[in-house]
Phi, psi and omega in degrees: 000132163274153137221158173214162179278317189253053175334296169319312193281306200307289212295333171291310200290315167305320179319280189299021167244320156149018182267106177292125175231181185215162172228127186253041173191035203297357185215110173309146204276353195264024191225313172301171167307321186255011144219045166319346170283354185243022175264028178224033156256162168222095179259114189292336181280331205261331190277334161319300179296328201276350187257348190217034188230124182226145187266115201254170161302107187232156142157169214301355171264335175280142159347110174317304174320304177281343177275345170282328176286326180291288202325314205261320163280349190260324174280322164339309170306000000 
């Protein structure tokens, strides 16, 4: 996981690179449903990170070759 203030933007220029990314928390969790006893609280950090945390591709099958091309499209940026 990253984070960046122009998530959106961020997440288009990968796509358009052929990079699959996810926002796996687009909604802070004391803000989901099934903890509605905490939806009138406000942690200003937690709701912060859920607006600028995009998840990039990681796991035990890629490629060297592909972690260097994210790696490389990520500096490009």
């Amino acid at each position: 996981m990253i984070r960046t203030d122009d998530r959106d933007k961020l997440q288009n220029y990968l796509s358009e690179n052929g990079i699959q990314t996810l926002i796996h928390y687009p909604t802070p969790p004391h803000k989901q449903e099934a903890f509605s006893e905490f939806n009138k609280l406000n942690f200003p950090i937690t709701e912060k990170h859920s607006k600028e945390v995009l998840s990039l591709p990681i796991n035990k099958i890629l490629l060297n070759s592909e972690v260097e091309y994210l790696v490389k499209i990520l500096n490009k940026y």
